[in-house]
C-alpha positions as CSV (number, residue, x, y, z in Angstrom):
1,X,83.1,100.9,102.3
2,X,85.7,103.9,102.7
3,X,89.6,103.1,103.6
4,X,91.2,105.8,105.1
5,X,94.3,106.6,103.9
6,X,97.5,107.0,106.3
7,X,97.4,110.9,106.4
8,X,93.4,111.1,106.4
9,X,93.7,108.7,109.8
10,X,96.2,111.0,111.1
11,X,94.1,113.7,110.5
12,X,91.0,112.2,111.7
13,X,92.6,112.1,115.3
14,X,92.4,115.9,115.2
15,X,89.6,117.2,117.7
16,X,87.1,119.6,115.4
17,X,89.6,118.8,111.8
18,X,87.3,118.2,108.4
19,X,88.5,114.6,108.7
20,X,87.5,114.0,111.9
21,X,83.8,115.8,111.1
22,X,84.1,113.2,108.0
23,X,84.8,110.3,109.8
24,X,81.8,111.0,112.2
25,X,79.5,111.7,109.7
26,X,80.3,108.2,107.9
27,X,79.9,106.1,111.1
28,X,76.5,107.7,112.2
29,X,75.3,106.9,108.9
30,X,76.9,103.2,108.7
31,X,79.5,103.7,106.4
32,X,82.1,100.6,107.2
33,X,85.1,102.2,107.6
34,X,89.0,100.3,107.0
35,X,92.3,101.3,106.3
36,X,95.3,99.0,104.3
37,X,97.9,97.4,106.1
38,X,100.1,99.6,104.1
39,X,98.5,102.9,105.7
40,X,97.7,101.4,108.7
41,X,101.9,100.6,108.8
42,X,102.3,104.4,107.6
43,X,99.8,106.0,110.5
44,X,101.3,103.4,113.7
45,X,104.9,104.5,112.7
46,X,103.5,107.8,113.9
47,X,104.3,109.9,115.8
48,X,100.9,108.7,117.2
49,X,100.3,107.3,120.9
50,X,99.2,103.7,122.0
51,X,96.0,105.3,123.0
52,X,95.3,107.2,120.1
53,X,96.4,103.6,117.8
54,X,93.7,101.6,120.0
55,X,91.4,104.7,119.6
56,X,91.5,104.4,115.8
57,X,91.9,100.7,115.6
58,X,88.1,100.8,117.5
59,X,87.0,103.4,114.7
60,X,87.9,100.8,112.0
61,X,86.5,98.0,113.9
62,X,89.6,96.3,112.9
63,X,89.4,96.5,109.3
64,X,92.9,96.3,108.5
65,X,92.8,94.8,105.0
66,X,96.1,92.9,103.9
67,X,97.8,93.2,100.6
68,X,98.4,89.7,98.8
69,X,98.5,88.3,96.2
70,X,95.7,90.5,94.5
71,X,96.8,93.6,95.8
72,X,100.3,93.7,94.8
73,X,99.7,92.2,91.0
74,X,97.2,94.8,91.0
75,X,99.6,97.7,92.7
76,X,102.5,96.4,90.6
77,X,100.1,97.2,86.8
78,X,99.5,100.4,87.9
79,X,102.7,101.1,89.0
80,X,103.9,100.0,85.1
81,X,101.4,102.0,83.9
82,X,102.0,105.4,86.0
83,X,105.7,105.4,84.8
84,X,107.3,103.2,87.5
85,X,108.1,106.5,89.9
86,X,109.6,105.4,93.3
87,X,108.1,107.4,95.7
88,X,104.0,105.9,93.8
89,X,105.0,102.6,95.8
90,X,103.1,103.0,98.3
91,X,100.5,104.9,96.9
92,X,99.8,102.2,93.8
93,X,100.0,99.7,96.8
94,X,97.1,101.3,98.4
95,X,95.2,102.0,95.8
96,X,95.1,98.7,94.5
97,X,93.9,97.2,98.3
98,X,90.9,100.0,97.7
99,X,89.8,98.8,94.4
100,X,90.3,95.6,95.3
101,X,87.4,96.0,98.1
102,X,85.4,98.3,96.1
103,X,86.4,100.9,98.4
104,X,86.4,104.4,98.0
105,X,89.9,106.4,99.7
106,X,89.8,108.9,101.9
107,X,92.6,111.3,101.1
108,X,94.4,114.9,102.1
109,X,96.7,114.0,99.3
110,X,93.7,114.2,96.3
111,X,96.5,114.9,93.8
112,X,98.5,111.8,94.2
113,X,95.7,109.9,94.1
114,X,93.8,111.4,91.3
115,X,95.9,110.0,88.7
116,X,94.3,106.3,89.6
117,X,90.8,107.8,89.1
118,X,90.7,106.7,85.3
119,X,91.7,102.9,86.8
120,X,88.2,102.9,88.6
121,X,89.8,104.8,92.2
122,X,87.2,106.2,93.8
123,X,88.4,109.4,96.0
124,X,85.5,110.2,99.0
């Protein structure tokens, strides 16, 4: 399982972009693809089209994962641990809906997210 991260489905909707080969590439070879509500929020607040919403809403199949209780005691540790830094809200939020799925993250923003690699974050 991969969850795409708000800028990585962005990206994906590209024609010819690396995400958009990326994304390809995981579907022909059955990698489930999903997204966070929290990124999914991030990507439809756009500016995106209707169409190209649906459009990536069919290449998730769906897989919009919520963040409950789990998620947010999870995203609230590492958010503690990282030195409680505002703008890592949304960031420890999706990181902590990723490892809670055993997902790996698709990311353009590696650096961010590299400092939740030695918490078990896996980056694709």
């Amino acid at each position: 399982m991969i969850h795409l991260d708000a800028n990585y489905l962005m990206l994906a909707t590209v024609a010819g972009s690396l995400q958009a080969q990326r994304v390809r590439s995981w579907l022909s070879s059955g990698e489930p693809l999903a997204t966070s509500a929290i990124a999914w929020m991030e990507f439809v607040t756009g500016p995106v089209s209707p169409d190209v919403v649906v459009a990536m809403n069919g290449v998730i199949e769906g897989r919009i994962e919520a963040v409950g209780q789990v998620e947010a005691e999870l995203a609230a540790q590492l958010f503690n641990e990282l030195g409680r830094r505002r703008p890592m809200r949304y960031d420890c939020l999706i990181a902590a809906c990723a490892l809670s799925h055993d997902a790996a993250l698709a990311t353009a923003n590696t650096k961010d997210f590299a400092t939740f690699a030695a918490r078990g974050l896996r980056v694709a």
